[in-house]
VEXLUMMI-88351 format. One record per residue: residue in one letter; x, y, z of N, C-alpha, C in turn. Coordinates in pm, whole numbers, plus 50000, padded with zeros to 5 digits. Example, Ala and Ser with C-alpha at 12.3 -4.5 7.8 and 13.67 -1.06 7.14 Angstrom:
2
A513194943150780512304955050780513204967050780S512854977550708513674989450714512905000350787
REM end
This chain:
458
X500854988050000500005000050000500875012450000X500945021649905500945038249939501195042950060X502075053350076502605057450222500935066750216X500645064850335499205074350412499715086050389X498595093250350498355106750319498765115250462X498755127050484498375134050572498005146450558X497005151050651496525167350647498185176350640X497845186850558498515198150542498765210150671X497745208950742497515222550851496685213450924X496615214851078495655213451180494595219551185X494625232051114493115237751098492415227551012X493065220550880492425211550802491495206150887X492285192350921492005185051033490795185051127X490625198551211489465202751292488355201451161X488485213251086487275213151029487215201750920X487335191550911486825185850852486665174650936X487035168951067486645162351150485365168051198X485295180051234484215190151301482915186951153X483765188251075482535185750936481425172250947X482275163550960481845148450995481155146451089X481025156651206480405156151354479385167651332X479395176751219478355181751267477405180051121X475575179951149475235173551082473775180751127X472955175051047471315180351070470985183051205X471585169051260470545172051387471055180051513X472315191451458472935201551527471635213051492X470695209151453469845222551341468975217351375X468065207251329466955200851393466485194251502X467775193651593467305184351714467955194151806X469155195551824469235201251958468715216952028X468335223151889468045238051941466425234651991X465555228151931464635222851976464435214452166X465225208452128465585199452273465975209552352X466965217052325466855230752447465795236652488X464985242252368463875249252432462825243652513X462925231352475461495219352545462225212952706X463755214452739463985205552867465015219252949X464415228852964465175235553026466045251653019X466475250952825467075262952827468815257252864X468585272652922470505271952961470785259853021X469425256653140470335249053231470575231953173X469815231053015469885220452934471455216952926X471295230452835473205235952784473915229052907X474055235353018474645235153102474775213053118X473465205853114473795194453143474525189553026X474065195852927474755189352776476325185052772X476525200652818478065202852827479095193752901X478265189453009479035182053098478845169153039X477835163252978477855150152934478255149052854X478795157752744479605162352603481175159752678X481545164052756482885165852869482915151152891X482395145352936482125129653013482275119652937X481505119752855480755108152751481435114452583X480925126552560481675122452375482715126252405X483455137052433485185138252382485895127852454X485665117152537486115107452531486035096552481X485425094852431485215082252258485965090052163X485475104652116486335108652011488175108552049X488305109352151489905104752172489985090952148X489185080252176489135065752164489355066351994X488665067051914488725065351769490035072051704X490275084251747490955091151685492165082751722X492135076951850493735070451914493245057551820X492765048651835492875037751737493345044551577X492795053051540493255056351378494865064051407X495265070551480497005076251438497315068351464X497445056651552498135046351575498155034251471X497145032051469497245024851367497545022551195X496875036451190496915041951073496555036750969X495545028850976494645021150884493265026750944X492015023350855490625020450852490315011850942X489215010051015488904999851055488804984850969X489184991450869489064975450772490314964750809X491104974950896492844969550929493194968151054X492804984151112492974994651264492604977151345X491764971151348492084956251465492834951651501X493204945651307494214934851316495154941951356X495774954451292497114962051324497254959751509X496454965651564496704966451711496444952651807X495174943851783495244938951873496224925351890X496244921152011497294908152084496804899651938X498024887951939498094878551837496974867251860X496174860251771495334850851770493934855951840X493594870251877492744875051919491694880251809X490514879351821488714880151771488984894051735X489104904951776488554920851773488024917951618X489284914651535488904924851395487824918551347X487024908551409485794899351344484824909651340X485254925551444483744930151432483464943251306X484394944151250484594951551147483664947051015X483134934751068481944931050969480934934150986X480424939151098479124947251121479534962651166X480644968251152480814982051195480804989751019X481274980850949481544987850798480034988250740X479234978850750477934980050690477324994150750X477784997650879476845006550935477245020650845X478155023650789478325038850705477905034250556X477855022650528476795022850397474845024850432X474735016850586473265025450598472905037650599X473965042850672474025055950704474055064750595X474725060450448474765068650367473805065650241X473045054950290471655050050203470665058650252X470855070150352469535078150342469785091750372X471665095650410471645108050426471855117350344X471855110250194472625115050058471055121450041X469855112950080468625115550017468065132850072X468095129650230468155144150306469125154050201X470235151850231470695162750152470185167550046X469935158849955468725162749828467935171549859X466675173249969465985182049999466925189650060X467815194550078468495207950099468765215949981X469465202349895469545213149772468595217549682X467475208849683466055213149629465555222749703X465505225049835464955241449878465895249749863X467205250649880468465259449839467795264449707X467595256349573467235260349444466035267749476X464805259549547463785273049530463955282749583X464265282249706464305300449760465355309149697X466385299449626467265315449538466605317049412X465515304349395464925308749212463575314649202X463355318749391461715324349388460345315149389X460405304149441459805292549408459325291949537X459125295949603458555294749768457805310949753X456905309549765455405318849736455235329649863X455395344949851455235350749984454215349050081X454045345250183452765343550252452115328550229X453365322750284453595306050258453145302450358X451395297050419451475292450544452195278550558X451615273950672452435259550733451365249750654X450045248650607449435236950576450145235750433X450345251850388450745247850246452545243650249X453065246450318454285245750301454795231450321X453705224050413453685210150437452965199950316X452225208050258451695202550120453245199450015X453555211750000455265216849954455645205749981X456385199950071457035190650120456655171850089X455725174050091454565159250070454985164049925X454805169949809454595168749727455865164949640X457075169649710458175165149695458785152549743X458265149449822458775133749854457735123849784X457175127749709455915120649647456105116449528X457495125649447458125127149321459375123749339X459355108549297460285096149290461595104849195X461185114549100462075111349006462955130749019X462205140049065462945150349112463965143149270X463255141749373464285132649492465455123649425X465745115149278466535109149292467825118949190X467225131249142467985140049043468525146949184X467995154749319468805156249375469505149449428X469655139749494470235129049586471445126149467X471085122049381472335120649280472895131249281X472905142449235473605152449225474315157649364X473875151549482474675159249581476075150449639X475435136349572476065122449625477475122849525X477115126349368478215126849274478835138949281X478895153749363479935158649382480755151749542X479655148249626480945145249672481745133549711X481195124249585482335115149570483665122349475X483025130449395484205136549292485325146849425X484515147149489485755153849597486545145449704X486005132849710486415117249783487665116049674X487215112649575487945106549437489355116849446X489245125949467490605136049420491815136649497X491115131049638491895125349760492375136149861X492875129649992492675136150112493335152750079X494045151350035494895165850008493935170449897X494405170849796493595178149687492045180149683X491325169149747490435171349760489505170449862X489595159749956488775162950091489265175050174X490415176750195490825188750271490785203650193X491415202350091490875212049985490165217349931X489055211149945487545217249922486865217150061X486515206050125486175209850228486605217550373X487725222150358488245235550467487465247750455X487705253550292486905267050259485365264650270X485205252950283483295253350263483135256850425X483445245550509483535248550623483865264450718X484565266650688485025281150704483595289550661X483325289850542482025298550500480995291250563X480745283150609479355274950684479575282450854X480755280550859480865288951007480645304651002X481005313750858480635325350844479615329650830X478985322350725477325324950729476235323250827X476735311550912475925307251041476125322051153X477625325951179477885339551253476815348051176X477035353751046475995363650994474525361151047X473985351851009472995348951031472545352251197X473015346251253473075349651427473045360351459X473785368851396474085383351426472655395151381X472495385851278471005394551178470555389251261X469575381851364468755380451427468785386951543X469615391851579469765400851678468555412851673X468595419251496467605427051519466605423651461X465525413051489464765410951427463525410051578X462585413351522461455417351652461265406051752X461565395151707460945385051814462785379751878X463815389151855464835380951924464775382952081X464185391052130464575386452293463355371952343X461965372652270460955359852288461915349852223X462355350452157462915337452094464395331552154X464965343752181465915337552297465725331552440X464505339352487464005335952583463625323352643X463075317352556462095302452493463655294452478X464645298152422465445288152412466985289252508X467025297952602467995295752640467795299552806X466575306752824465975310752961465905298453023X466365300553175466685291653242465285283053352X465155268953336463285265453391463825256153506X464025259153561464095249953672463395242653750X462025247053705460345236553725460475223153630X461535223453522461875210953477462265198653560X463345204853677463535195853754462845191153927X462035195853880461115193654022460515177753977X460075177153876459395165253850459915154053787X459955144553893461315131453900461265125453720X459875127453690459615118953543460745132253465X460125143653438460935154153385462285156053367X462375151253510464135152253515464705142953438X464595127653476464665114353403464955119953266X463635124053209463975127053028464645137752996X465125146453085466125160753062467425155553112X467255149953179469085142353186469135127453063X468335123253045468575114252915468705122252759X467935133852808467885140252629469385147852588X469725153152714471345156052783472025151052703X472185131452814473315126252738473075121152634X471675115552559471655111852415472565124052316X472355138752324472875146552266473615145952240X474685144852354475985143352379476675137552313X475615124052359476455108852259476535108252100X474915113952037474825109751908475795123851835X475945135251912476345147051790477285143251746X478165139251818479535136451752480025125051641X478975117051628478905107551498479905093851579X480555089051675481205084551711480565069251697X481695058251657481285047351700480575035551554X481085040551499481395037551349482395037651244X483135045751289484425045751224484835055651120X484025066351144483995078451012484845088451105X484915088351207486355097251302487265091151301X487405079051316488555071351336489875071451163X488845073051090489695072850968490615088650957X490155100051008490335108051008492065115851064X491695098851175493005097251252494145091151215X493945087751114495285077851008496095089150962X494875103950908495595112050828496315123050924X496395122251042496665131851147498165130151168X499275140551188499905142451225500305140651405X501305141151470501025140151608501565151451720X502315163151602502275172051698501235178251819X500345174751816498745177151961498515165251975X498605165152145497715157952223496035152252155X495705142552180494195139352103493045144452218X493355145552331492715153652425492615166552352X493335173852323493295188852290492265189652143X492545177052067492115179751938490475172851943X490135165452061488805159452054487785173452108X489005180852220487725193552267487245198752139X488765204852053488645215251972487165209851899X486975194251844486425189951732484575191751818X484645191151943483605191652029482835205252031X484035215452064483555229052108483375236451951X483725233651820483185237351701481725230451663X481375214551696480565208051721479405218051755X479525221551905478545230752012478535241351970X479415249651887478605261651875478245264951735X478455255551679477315252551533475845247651605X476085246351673474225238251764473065251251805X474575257951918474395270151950473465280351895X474955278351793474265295851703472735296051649X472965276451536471495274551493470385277351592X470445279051635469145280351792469265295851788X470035304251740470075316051770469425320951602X469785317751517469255320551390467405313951361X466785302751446465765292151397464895302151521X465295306051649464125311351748463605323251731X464355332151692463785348651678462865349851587X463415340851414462355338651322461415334951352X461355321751436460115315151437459145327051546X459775331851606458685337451726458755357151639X459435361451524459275375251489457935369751389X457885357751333456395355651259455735349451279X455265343951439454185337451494453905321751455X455615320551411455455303151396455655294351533X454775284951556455495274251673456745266651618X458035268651699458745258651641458665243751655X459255232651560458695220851603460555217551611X460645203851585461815197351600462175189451470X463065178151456462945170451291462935178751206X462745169951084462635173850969461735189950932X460295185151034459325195050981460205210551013X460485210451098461535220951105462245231151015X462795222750961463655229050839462595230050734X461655219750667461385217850553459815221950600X459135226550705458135232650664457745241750768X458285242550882458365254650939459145265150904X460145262450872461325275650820460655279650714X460355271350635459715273150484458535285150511X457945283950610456805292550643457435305850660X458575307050778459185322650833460235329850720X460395321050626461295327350555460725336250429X459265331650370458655338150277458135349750352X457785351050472457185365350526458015374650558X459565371050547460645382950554460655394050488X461305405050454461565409550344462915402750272X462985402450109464195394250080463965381550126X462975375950187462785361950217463265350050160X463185352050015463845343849963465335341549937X466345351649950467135351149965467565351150075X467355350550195467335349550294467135329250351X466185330650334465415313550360466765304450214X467015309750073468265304050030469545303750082X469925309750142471305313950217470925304050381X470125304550445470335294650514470015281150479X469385276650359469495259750333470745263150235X471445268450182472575270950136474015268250270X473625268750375474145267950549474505252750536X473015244550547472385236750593473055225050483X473475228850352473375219750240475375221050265X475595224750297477335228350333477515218950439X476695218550579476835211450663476825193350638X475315193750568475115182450520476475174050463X476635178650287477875177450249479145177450285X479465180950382480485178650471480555169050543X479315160450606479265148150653479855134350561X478605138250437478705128350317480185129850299X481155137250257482175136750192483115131550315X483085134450453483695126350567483555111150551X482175103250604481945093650523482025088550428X482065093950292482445083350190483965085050210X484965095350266486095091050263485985078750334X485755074350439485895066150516485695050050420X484275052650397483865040850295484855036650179X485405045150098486475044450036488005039250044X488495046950162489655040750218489255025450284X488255019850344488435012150349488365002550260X487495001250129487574994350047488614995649965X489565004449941491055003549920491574992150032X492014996950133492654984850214491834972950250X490614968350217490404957450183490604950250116X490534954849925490594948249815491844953649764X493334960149816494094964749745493794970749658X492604983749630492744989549492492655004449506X492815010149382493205026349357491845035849420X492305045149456491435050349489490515056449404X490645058049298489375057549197488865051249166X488945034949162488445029049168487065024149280X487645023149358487065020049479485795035349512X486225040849471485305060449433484215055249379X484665047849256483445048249177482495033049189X483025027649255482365011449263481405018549398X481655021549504481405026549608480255038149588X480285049649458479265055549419478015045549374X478485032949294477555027049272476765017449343X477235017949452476395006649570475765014349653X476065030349675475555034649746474465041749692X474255045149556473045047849481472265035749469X472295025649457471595015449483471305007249629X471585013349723471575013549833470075026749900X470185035549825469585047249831468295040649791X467565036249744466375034849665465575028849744X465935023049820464545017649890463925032549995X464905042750073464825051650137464165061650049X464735061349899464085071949812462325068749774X462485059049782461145048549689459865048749810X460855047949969459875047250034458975058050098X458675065650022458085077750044456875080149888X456955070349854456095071249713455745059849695X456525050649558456015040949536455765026449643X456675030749751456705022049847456265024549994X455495033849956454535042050074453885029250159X453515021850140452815012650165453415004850300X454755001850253456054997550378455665006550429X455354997950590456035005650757456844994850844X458014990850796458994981450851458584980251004X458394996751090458504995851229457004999851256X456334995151173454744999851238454325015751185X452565014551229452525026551206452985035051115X453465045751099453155052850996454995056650964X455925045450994457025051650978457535041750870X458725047150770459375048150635460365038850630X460875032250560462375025950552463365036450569X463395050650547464005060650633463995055250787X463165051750852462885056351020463905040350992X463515033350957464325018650981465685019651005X466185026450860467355025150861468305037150956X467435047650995468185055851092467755051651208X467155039051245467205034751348468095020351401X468385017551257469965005751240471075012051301X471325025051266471985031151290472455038951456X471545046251461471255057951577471185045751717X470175035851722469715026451840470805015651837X471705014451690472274996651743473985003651686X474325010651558475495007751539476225013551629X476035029251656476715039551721476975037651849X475935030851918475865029452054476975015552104X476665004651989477014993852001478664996151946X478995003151849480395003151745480945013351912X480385024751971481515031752060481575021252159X480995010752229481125003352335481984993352349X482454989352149483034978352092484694992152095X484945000652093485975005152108486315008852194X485465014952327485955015152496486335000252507X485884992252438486334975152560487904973352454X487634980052342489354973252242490614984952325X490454990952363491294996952429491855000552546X490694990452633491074984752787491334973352784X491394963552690491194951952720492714948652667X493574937152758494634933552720494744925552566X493764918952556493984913852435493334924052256X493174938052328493034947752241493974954052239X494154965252224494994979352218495794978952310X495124978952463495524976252593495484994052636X495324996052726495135010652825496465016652777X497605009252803498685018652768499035023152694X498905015952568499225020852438497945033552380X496705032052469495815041952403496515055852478X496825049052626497395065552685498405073852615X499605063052594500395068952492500265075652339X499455067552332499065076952165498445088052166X497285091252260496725102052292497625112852362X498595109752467499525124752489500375123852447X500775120152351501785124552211501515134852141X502455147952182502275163452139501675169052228X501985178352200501575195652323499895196952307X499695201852443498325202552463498185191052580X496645189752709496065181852823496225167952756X496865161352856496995149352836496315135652924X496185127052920494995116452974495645110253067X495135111153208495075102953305495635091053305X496555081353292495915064653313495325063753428X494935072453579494395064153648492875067553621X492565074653492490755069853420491225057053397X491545046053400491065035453312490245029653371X489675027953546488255023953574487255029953506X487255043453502486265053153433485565044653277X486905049353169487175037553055486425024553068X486955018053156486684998653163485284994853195X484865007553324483665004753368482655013853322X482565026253372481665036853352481055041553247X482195045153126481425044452977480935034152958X481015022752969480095012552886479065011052976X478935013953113477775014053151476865025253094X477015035353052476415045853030476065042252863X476995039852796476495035752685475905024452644X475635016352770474615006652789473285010152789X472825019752912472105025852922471665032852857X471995037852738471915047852610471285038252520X471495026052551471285013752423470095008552453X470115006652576469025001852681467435010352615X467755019452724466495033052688466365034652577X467155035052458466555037552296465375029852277X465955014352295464885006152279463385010652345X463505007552511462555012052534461345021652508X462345033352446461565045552429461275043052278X461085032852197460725030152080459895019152103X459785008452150458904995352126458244990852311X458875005852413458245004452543457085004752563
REM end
């Protein structure tokens, strides 16, 4: 194999790790979840379970990938003790970023399909919510516009996978990133003067402390906490971990998991600062999910002035963020099917475009011709299925399978993760966490695994 690539600059690095971690539901889920469990004092639990629970997995992955400096298609065998199981589980951790990218290529599609209408005038002034939800139905209803976007967002960014880590994942995606963080600041800043920003800050960051009076309340404001925590960071699949092959080791992985955390949080942040003032300067309720973006915003953005350019420039935000995931992931998907099958990386680009467009179709299909499917009951999609393969079994299950490979003697072993992680300047890791490590995270991400279920088929 080819000597491994590496990032050019550490700024690379952040933002395009930070790219990979941050994702819709920094926009649709957590500014929502603030306003409904608390406000600040949400933030406030977030933070600490973000402190606790993710930037310590993201040091876990990132230390399995510099060290090893393979994919998980390798990162096992490379590290663990001789005649030892680990790398057997790399057969259910690799399927999980082809589910994952069998339905997030499709989302992105509807970003770039509202991006196009609101800069081409196609969203009608005085857009209520029944119609804007009509809007939406009517587009997932049309098999054959959904698969012109989804293709088109999926084939640039494999063409930016294909060009490779330098020329093209870091190279294109630094400057996008950079402008996704500029426009999100603008945006934040314009809401400042817009009539409903002190109600809308209010609602989402005002502090309720009648949340925790009530034992049930509390229960789901300290679970919505650490679910946050756990899922923002994408951890536990192996789309960070690859990230770590291409890393240099001048910084500590402590220093570089905050950095990738605290860019994480205030992309969450800000969105909550740009989604509340709107919704409450034009008398929209905000909701959470999808409807969110695609038919509540849709509503506050035609009653602006400039609305449409306005409501384009933030799914123009939103379609940057997106794409920045996809192109994290298919690197991942890519490199490993290079070091699986020994082959070029264009190759493996384009075999890999084609499984994952055919991978896509049942998620695309099932909103139309395959309306009919409800895999999980009730009224939910081979979408809800497969982001629930994902979200309830891989993430939870793939980070629990890398806390035990890196305590466990016949894995990584504690020492070698300590060492790889304070290698270079910047806070360096404890060994006497490794009870913390051995015991505590996997209880917690037990419990994370536990309660999903419940709170789906309880």
């Amino acid at each position: 194999m080819s000597e491994r690539e590496q990032f050019s600059s550490r700024l690379g690095f952040l933002l395009i790790a930070a790219g990979c971690a941050i994702g819709l539901g920094n926009v649709w889920r957590f500014p929502a979840i603030t306003g409904a469990y608390g406000g600040s004092v949400f933030v406030i639990l977030y933070l600490a379970f973000l402190l606790l629970v993710g930037v310590p997995l993201l040091t876990v992955e990132l230390a399995v990938g510099r060290c090893a400096r393979r994919s998980i298609a390798e990162a096992f065998e490379t590290l663990e003790a001789p005649r030892s199981k680990w790398h057997r589980n790399k057969f259910w951790l690799i399927p999980g970023s082809y589910v994952l990218m069998s339905f997030y290529g499709l989302i992105t599609g509807w970003l770039l399909y509202y991006c196009y209408k609101f800069f081409s005038g196609g969203i009608i002034k005085g857009l209520t919510k029944d119609l804007a939800a009509q809007q939406f139905n009517d587009l997932l209803s049309n098999p054959l516009t959904l698969f012109v976007c989804m293709t088109t967002v999926t084939v640039v960014a494999f063409l930016i996978v294909g060009m490779g880590v330098l020329r093209g994942v870091e190279r294109i995606t630094k400057p996008m990133m950079l402008l996704l963080f500029a426009m999100l600041i603008f945006m934040s800043v314009r809401s400042c003067f817009m009539p409903g920003f002190s109600e809308g800050v209010s609602y989402y960051l005002k502090p309720n402390f009648e949340a925790f009076t009530d034992p049930k309340q509390l229960s789901e404001t300290l679970w919505a906490a650490m679910g946050q925590a756990f899922f923002t960071l994408s951890v536990g699949q192996g789309s960070i971990e690859i990230f770590g092959t291409y890393m240099d080791k001048k910084h500590s992985l402590l220093s570089e998991a905050v950095s990738i955390a605290t860019l994480d949080t205030l992309v969450a942040l800000l969105a909550g600062f740009v989604i509340f003032p709107a919704c409450f300067s034009y008398g929209v309720e905000p909701d959470g999910g999808p409807s969110l973006l695609f038919v509540t915003l849709s509503t506050v953005f035609p009653n602006m002035e400039y609305g449409n350019f306005w409501g384009g420039f933030f799914f123009l935000f939103m379609l940057f963020a997106a794409v920045s995931t996809l192109v994290a992931v298919y690197e991942s998907i890519v490199a490993i099917c290079m070091e699986l099958f020994d082959i070029s990386r264009v190759r493996s680009t384009i075999i890999n475009f084609c499984v994952i467009m055919v991978m896509s179709l049942p998620a695309l299909l099932g909103y139309n011709l395959l309306s009919d499917i409800h895999p999980m009951g009730g009224n939910s999609t081979i979408l809800d299925l497969q982001d629930f393969i994902i979200s309830n079994n891989i993430l939870p299950g793939g980070s629990l399978l890398f806390v035990l490979f890196i305590t466990a003697k016949t894995g990584m072993q504690w020492h070698k993760y300590v060492e790889e992680c304070n290698i270079g300047s910047g806070p360096k890791i404890n060994p006497a966490l490794f009870w913390y490590f051995r015991y505590v995270l996997p209880v917690i991400i037990g419990v994370l695994l536990i309660v999903g279920y419940i709170k789906i088929f309880g």
